[in-house]
N, C-alpha and C positions, 0 to 999 in steps of 0.2 A: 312635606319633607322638612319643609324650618321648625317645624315642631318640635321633632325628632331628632333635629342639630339643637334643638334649646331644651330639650328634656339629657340629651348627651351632654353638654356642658354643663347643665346644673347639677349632674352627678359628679363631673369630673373637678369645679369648682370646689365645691363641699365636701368631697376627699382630698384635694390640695392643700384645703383651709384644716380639715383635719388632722393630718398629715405635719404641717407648718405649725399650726399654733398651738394645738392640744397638748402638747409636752412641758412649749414652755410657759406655758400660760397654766398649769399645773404645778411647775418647779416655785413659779412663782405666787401662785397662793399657799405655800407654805412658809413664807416671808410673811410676818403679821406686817399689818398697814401698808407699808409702800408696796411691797410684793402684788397688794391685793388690788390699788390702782392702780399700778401700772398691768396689771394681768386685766382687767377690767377693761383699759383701755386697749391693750391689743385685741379683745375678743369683740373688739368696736373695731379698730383703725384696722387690723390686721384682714378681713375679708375683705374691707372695702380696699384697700390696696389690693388684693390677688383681683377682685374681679377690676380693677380700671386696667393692671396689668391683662387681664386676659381679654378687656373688653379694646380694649388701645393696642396696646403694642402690638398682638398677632394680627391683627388687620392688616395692618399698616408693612408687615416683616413678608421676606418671602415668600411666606404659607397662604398670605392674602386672608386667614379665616380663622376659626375659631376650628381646634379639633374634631368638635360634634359637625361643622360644616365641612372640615377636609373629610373625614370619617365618610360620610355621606355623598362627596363629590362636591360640594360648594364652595363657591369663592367669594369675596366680598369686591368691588369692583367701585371705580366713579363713577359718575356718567359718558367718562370720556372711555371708558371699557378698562384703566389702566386703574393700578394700586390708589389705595384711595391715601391722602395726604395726613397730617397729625392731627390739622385742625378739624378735619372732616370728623377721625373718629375719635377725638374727646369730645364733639360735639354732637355726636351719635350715640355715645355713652350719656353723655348727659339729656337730651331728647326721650332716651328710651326708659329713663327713670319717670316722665311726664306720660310717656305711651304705657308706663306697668300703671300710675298712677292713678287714672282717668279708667278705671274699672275693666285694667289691660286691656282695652278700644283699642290704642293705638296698634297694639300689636296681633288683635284680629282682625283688624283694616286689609291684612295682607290677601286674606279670603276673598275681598271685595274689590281690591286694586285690580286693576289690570296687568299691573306689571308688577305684582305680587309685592308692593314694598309696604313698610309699615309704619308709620308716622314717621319715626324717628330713621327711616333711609331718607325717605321724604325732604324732612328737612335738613338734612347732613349730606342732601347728594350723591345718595349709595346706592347699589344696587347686592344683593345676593344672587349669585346667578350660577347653572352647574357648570361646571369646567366643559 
């Protein structure tokens, strides 16, 4: 199932970032030179801001999860069962760039876990768990 919430969010990321940036990061490669790095630099800054916004803040908000996880029935959780804190998931975001990194290991760990977490719940003190 976390699969399938992380094949749903990489759709819905990469249409937001679509959606957000392609217009103006097109308006502005018709600006010679500054148009063309500052457009440069949003089609850099600008994803990596929607995913820490999507990887941070829905955690942490009401919804407790990532759409592809509410979609699905999941919530992201501490290990005390309650919303998980700011620091848990910027630090969960940044974990799960070392679990993609590491020849995504980290995050087929989930397979082998017992309690299906995967590196980076591990060490951020998370759980995904269904409602």
């Amino acid at each position: 199932m976390r699969i399938l919430a992380w094949l749903l969010d990489f759709i819905i990321i990469n249409v937001l970032t679509l959606i957000a940036i392609t217009p103006v990061v097109t308006v502005l490669f018709l600006i010679p030179v500054l148009g063309w790095i500052v457009g440069f630099l949003m089609t850099i800054v600008g994803p990596i801001i929607i995913i820490f916004f999507y990887n941070v803040y829905l955690p942490i908000s009401k919804y407790r999860g990532t759409p592809g996880q509410l979609i699905l029935g999941m919530q992201m959780e501490g290990a005390d069962g309650e919303r998980i804190r700011i620091g848990q998931a910027i630090g969960r975001c940044f974990a799960s760039i070392v679990s993609f990194i590491v020849f995504v290991l980290g995050f087929f760990w989930a397979f082998l876990d017992e309690r299906c977490q995967t590196w980076h719940d591990k060490w951020s003190g998370t759980f995904v768990t269904m409602k």
